[in-house]
N, C-alpha and C positions, 0 to 999 in steps of 0.2 A: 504494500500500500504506500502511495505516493503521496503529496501535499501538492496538488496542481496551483491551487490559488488561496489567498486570504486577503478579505475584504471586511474593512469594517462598512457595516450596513444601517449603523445607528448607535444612540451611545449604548454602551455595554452591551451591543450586539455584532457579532462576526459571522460572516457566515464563508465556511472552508470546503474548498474543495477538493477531493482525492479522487485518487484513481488507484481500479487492482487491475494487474495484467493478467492477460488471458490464462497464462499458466498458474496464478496463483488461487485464478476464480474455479478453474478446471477443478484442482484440488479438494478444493470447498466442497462440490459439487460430489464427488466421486465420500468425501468425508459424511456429508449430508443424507447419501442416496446409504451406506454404511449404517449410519445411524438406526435409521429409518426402516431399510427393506424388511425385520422379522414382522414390522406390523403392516406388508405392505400386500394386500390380496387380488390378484392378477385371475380374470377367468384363464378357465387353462390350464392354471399354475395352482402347486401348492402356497398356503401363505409363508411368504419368508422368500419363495425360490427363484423368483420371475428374476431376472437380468434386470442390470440399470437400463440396457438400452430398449427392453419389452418394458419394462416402468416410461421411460419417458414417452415412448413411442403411442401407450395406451393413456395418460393422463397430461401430457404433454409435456416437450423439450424444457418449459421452466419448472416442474414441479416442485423439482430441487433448491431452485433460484431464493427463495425467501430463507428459507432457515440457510443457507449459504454463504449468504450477502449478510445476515444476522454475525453468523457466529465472526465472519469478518471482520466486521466494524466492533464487538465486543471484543474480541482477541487483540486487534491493535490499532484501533481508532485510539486508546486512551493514552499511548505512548505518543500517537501520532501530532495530538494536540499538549502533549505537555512538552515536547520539540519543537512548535511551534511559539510556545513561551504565554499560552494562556491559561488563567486557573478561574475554571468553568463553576456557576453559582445552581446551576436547574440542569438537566439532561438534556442532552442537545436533540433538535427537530431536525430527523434526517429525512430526505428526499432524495430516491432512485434517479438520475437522470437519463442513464442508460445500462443496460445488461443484455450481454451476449455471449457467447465460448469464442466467439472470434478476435472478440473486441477488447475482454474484460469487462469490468464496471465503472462507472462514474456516476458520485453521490455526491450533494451536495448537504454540509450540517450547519443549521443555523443555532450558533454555540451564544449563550446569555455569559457574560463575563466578571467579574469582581469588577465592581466600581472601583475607578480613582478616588482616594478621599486626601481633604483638606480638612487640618485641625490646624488653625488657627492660633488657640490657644492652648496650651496643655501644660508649662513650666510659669510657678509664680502665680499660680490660680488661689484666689484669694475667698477662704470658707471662714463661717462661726465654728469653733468649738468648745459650746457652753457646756461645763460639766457642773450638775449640779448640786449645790453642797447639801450634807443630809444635816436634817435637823432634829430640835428632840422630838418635834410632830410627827418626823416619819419613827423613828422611834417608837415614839403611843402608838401607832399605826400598825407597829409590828405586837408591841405586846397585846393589844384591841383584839389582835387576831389570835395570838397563843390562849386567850382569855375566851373568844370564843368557840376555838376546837375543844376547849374542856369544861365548856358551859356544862350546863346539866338543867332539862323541866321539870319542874316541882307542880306540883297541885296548889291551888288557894282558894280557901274557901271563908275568907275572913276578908274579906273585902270586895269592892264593885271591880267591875273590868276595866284595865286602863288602855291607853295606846302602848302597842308593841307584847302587851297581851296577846296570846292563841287561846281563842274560845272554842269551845265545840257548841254549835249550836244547829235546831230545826228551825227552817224556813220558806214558808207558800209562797210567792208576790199574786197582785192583783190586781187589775187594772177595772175601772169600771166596778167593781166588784164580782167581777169575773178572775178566777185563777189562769194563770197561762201556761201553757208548754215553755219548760225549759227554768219556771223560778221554785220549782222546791227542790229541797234534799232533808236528809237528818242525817243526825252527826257529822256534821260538816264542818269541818277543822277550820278556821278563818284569823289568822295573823291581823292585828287589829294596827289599822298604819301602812300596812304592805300594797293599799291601792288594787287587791285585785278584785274589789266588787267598783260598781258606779258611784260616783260621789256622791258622799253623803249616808251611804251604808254602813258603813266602818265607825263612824264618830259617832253615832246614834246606838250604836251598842254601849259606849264610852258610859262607864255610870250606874251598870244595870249590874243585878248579882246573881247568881246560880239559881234555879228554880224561877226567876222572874219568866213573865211572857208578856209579851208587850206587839205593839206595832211601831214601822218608822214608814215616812214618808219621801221617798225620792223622786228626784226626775231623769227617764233616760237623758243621754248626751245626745246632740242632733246629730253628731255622726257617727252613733253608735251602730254596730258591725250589721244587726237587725233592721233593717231599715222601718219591719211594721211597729216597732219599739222607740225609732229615733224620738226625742223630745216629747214623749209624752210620759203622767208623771204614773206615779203606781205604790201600792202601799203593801209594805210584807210586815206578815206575822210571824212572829219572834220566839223560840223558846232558848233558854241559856242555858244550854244542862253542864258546862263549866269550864273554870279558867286556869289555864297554866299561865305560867311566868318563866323565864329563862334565870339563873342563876348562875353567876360567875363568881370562877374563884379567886382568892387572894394572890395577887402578883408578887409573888415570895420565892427565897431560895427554896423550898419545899418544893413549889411550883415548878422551878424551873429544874429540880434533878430527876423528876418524875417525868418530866416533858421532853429532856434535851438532853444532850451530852455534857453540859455544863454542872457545875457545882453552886454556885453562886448568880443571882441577877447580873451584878458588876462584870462578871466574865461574860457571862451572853449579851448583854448591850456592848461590850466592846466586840465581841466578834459580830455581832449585826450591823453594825456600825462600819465595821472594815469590809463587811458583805456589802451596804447599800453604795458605800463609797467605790469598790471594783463594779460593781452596777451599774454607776452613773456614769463610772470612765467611761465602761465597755459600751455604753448607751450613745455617748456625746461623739465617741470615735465611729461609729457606724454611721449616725447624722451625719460627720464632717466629712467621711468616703459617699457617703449618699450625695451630699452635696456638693460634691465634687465630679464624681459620675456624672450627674442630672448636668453639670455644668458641660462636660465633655459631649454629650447626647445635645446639647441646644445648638453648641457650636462645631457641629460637624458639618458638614459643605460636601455634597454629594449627589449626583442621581443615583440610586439605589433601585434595582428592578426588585417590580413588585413582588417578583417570585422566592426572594430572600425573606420578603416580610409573610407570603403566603407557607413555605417553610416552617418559619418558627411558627405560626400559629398551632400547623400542624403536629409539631415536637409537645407544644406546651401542653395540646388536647390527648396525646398518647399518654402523655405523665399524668395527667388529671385521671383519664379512664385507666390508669395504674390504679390508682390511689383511689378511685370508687370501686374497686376487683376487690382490692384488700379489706373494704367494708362492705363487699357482699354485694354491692350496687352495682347495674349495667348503663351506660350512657345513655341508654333508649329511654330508661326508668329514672333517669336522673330530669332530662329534659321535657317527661310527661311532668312530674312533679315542679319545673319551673315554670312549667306553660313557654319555655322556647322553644324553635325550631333550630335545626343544627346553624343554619345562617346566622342569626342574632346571636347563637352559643360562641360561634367563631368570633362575630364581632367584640364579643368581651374579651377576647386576650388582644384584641390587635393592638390599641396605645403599647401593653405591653409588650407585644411583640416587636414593633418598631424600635421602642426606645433600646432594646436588646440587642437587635442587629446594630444599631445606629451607637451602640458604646462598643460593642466586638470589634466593628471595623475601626474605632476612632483607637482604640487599647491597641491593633493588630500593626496600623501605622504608624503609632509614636513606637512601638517595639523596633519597626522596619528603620526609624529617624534614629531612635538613638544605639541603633545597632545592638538591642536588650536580644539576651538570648540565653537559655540553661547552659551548665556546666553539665560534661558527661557525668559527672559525680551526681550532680541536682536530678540530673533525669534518672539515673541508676535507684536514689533512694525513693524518688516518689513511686517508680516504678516495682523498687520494694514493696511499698504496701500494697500496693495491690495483689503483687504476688503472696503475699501472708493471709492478705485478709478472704482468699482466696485458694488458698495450702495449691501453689503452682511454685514451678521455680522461677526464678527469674529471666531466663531465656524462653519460656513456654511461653512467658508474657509478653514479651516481645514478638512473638511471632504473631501473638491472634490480637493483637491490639493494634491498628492504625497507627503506626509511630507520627507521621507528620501533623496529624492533629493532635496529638497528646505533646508534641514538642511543642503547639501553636498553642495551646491552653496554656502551657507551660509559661511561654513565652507574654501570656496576656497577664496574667497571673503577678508578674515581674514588672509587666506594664503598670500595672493598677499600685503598687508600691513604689514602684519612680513617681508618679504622678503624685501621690500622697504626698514623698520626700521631698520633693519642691513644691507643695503647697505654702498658704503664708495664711497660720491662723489669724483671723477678724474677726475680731467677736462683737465688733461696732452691726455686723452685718446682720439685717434679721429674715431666716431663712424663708418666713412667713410670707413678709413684702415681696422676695425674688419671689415668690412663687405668683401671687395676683398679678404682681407685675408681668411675668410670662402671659397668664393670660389673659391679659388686657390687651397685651400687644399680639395677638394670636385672633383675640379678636375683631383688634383694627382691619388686620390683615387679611379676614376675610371680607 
């Protein structure tokens, strides 16, 4: 296979043209009709036995020609064009021009290319990295919490119900003085505060004591979920048959050798303390790379074929319908349940899709600017782990793993950490503002 011509046909489109000579396509052919002839049934003939030249002569001189001219262009079209010095984004659109045993073949493939990119900016990128200090509220916040994993409900019956009270109580409503589908139960647990009846239900228990029965009076909400419900008012009958309370214990060293690994209060607040404080670093430093990416993705300067961004769509939906297998879920049952169709489904990763391609390739050419690249050692030990976490050895690994894209991960990887190292923290900057202000100007622009 030759390389007759290459033409760019548009941006990040080429379209190349080869030639096989007649000896090579002869081959194919004789390889093809090989393949092929045990499933090949000739009247006449046993299956299997017919002749290439009783095969062509009964289904005709090309029947060979397609898986021929196939296994061709798979065997070394892909050397063909990495010769010619392009590195293709989609699978190239081949078209037969001509095919003959006289002649050879000639195809022409219209090959989608890596975009040129321009970044702009990428050294002296100026981000906030607000880390932020812990205090003793986040503190109470944390014992709030150890206080109410070892709450404990008590019963009371010495007193009326308050908020934050759990009642158990029986309840009709009635509208008109007609009862309705859907307002009674008994023994119905009801957290007093918690909001999950209609306003006004909750606080009108507030007051009453065990054995009481009473009535209250509400009004549905007008955009309540019922529509034959919205805004009209309705009165429910009450029985209170009684009230727990939540009981929390003493925040003491007791407390805390029972709960924790600690001995003492003073030792668990200083190691929570050194916990909220590595939390807020590890917090602030993800912001500051967040916003730092976000920054590389604005300013990247590109035509990008849509087929890059159709791509990742498609990566990101393989990974989701991973991830719904492992919980039992099928993507058909997932999109009855959201009321989308696959189109709209798709539509939700694109933003994300885009801005993905559009930092890969900006990460892939400051690696190419500042000549960023692994050490055989860097690649040996990442490729370690793999082989461990995987009981392979290390050359097995090498064989069945793509090296070129695992150096190019490698290599972005490297990227995203240069980029970092000449960042210049600003904490004047507020990351909020960047943000309306993108789209304000997003929205000018359209």
């Amino acid at each position: 296979m030759s390389l007759k011509s290459s033409t760019k046909v548009d941006v990040n489109t080429q379209e190349l043209t080869f030639a096989v000579d007649a000896e090579s396509f002869a081959a194919a052919i004789e390889k093809a009709y090989q393949r092929q002839k045990k499933q090949i049934t000739v009247p006449g003939f046993r299956k299997g036995k017919a002749s290439r030249k009783i095969v062509e002569k009964y289904f005709g001189e090309g029947v060979f020609y397609e898986e021929a001219i196939n296994s061709l262009i798979n065997d070394e079209m892909p050397d063909a064009i990495k010769n010619a010095e392009l590195v293709l984004v989609d699978t190239p659109k081949i078209e037969v021009i001509s095919a003959d045993t006289e002649n050879g073949v000639e195809y022409k493939a219209i090959c989608i290319t890596k975009p040129e990119i321009t970044v702009s900016e990428y050294k002296g990128i100026k981000a906030p990295k607000n880390v932020k200090d812990v205090t003793d509220e986040d503190i109470d916040q944390q014992i709030e919490q150890i206080k109410q994993r070892n709450a404990r409900i008590v019963s009371v019956d010495n007193r009326p119900a308050q908020l934050q009270d759990e009642v158990i109580i029986d309840f009709e409503g009635f509208m008109d003085g007609e009862a309705f589908d859907g307002g009674k139960a008994d023994e119905f647990p009801l957290k007093l505060g918690s909001g999950q009846f209609i306003p006004g239900f909750e606080d009108q228990i507030v007051g009453h004591s065990i054995g009481e029965e009473f009535e209250i009076n509400v009004t549905f909400p007008e955009n309540y979920q019922m529509e034959e419900y919205a805004g009209k008012p309705a009165t429910f009958k009450i029985k209170l048959n009684a009230i727990n309370e939540t009981e929390y214990p003493e925040f003491d060293d007791e407390l805390i050798k029972d709960t924790t690994e600690f001995d003492t209060v003073d030792e668990w607040k200083a190691d929570i303390r050194k916990t909220l404080e590595e939390r807020a670093e590890t917090r602030a430093a993800s912001e500051f790379e967040n916003y730092i990416m976000q920054f590389l993705i604005d300013n990247v300067e590109a035509v990008i074929p849509k087929c890059m961004f159709d791509h990742r769509v498609d990566s990101l939906i393989r990974n989701f319908e991973q991830s719904l297998k492992q919980q039992g879920m099928s993507i058909d049952i997932y999109l009855q349940y959201t009321g989308m169709d696959m189109d709209s489904f798709r539509e939700t990763f694109q933003e994300r899709a885009e801005n993905e391609v559009k930092l890969r390739l900006a990460l892939e050419k400051i690696a190419e600017l500042e000549s960023i690249a692994p050490t055989e050692e860097e690649i040996d030990s990442q490729l370690q782990e793999v082989a461990d976490a995987n009981n392979m050895s290390l050359e097995d690994v090498k064989l069945r793993i793509p090296m070129d894209d695992f150096i190019t991960d490698l290599k972005v990887s490297k990227a995203i950490e240069f980029v970092k190292d000449n960042a210049v923290i600003d904490n004047t900057i507020d990351p909020d503002k960047k943000n309306e202000e993108s789209e304000e100007s997003e929205e000018a622009a359209e």
